[in-house]
C-alpha positions in Angstrom: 117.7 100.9 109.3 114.3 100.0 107.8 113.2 103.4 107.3 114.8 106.7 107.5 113.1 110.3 106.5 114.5 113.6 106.9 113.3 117.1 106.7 109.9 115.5 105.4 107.2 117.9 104.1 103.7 117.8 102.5 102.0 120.4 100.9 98.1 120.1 99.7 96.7 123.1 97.7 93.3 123.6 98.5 92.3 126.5 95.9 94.6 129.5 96.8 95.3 128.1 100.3 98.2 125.9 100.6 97.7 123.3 103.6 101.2 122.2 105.3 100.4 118.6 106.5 103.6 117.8 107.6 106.2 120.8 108.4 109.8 119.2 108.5 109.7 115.3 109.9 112.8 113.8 110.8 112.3 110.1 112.0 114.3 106.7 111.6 112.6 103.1 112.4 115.3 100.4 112.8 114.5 96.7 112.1 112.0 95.2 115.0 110.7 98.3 116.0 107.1 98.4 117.5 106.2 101.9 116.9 103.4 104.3 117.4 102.2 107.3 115.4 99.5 109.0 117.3 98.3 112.6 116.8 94.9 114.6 116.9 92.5 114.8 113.7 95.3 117.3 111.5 98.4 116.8 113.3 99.9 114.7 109.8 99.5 111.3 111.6 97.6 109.9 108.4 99.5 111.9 105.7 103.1 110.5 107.4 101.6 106.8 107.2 100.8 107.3 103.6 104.4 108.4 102.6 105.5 105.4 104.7 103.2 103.2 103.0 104.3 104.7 99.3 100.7 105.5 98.6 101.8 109.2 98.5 105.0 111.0 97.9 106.0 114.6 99.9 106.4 117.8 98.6 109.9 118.3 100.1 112.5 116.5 101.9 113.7 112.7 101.7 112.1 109.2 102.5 114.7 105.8 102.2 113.6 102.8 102.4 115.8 100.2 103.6 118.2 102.5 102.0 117.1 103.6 98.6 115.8 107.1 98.8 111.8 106.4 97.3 110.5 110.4 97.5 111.7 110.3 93.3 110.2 107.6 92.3 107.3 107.0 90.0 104.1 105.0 90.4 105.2 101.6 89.3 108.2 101.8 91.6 106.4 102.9 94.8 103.6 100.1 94.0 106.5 97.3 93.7 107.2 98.5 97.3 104.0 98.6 98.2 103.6 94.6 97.1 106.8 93.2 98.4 108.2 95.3 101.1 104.8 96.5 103.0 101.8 94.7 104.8 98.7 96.9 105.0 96.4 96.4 108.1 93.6 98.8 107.8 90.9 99.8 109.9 87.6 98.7 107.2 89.5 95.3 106.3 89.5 95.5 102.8 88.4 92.1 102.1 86.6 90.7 98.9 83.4 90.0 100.2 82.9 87.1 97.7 86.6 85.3 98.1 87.2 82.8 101.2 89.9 83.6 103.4 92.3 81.9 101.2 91.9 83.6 98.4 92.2 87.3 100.0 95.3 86.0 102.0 96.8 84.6 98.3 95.8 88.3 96.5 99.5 90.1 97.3 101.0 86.6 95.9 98.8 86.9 93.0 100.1 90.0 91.6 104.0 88.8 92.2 103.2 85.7 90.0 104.0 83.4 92.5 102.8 80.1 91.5 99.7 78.7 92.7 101.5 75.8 94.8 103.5 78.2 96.4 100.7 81.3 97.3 98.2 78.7 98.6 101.4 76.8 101.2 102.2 80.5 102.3 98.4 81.8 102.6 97.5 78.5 104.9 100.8 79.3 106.8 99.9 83.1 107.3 96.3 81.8 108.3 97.6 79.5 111.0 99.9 82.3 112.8 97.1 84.0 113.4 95.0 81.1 114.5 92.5 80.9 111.5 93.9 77.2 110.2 90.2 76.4 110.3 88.4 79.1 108.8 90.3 79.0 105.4 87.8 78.7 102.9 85.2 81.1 105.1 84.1 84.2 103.3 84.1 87.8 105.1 80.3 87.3 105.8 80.8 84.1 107.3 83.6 85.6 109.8 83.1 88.1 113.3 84.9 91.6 112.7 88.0 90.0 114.8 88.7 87.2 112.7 88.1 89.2 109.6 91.1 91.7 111.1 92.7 88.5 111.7 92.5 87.5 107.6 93.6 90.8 107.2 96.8 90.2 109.1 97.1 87.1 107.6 97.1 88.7 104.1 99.6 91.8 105.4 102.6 89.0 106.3 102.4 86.6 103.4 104.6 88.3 101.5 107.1 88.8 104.6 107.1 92.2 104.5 110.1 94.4 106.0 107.3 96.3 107.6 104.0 95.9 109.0 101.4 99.3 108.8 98.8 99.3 110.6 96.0 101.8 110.5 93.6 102.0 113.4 93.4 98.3 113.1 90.9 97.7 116.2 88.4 101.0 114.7 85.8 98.8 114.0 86.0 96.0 117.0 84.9 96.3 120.2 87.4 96.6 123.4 87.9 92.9 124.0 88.6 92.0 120.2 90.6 94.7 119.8 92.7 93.6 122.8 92.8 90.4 121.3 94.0 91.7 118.2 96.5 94.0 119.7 98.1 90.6 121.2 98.5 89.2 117.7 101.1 92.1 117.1 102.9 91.3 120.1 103.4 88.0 119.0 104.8 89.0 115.5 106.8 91.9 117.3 108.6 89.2 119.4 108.6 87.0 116.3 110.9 89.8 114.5 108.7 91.8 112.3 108.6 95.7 112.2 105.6 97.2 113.1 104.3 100.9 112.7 100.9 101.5 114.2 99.0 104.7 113.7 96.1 105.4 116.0 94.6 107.7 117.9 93.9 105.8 120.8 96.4 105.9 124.2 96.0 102.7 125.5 96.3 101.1 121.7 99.4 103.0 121.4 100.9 101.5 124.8 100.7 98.2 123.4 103.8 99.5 121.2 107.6 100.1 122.4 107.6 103.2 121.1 104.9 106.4 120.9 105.9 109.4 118.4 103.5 112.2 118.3 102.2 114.5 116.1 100.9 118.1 116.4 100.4 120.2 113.4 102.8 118.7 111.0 105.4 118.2 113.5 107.3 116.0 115.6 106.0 117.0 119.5 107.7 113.8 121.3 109.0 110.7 120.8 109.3 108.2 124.0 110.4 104.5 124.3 108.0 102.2 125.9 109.6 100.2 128.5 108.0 97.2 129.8 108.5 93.5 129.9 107.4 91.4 126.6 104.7 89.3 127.0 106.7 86.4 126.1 108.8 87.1 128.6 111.6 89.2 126.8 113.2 92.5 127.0 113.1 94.6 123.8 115.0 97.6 124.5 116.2 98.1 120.5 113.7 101.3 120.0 115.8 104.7 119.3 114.5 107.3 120.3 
């Protein structure tokens, strides 16, 4: 399995009040999952995807990733993660606003040292799965909200990442970008990547295979999606 956590807690200490964000998770994600976190504002949704995402590390319990338990380890460790096992898709972007597409796709490649032969082949290849082989050297300015989501992508898979985290990716488009977006995660679904999606959104979550919920720090269900792929495939490899 890709990810595995057990007994999961958080704690935050606000002053003399201690905050329980998450209250005991236990959750596995095998490889090609399409999963869904959703949950109301407080239920741990966001707090679960940043101990997914190694940005944060819990209080109590245990997180493995792809079989190494991470909850120990220190900063430099979790960021190595972070750069060569993880794509980010956030909600804002995150783009430079003064680099072309190109050269935020290349950025993760950047920091691994990977020669610049190498990063620019694998950033144009990234940009042309998600159907911005023309746009390459267009800066975020020069780009609608959906094709700056769509850089974004681009820049989450060029390290071809064990996992792809998505948060609230289609926040800031309207309904028929963000529809269009949602079908570029199908696509790399039925391509073989892992994808975790957090969202608050029902019909955003549908588009995955698999919906866990949150409520107050705790697991409150966790149902497989059936429906026929797009593509016109079955996946029925979600465990529940």
């Amino acid at each position: 399995m890709v990810i595995e956590v057990r007994s999961l807690e958080k704690n935050y200490n606000l002053g003399t009040v201690v905050v329980k964000a998450l209250r005991g998770i236990n959750l596995t994600v095998e490889p090609n999952e399409y999963l869904a976190i959703m949950g109301p504002s407080g239920s741990g949704k966001s707090t679960l995807m940043n101990i997914i995402g190694c940005l944060d590390t819990p209080s109590g319990g245990d997180y493995f990733f792809e079989g190494k338990n991470v909850s120990g380890f220190d900063d430099d460790q979790l960021a190595e993660i972070r750069n060569q096992k993880i794509g980010f898709v956030f909600q804002t972007f995150n783009l430079l606003p003064r680099a072309d597409a190109l050269h935020n796709v290349e950025l993760p490649l950047i920091y691994r040292g990977v020669s610049t032969k190498e990063r620019r082949k694998k950033a144009i290849d990234a940009l042309e799965r998600v159907g911005l082989g023309d746009r390459i050297h267009h800066r975020p300015n020069e780009l609608s909200g959906g094709q700056r989501q769509r850089v974004a992508i681009a820049r989450a898979l060029v390290n071809n990442p064990s996992i792809i985290l998505a948060d609230e990716p289609t926040g800031n488009l309207d309904s028929t970008t963000g529809e269009e977006i949602m079908v570029i995660f199908e696509e790399l679904y039925e391509q073989g990547n892992t994808i975790i999606l957090v969202t608050h959104e029902r019909y955003i979550a549908e588009h995955s295979r698999r919906i866990v919920h949150l409520r107050d720090g705790l697991i409150e269900t966790d149902e497989i999606v059936l429906k026929k792929s797009r593509l016109g495939t079955n996946h029925e490899n979600a465990q529940p």
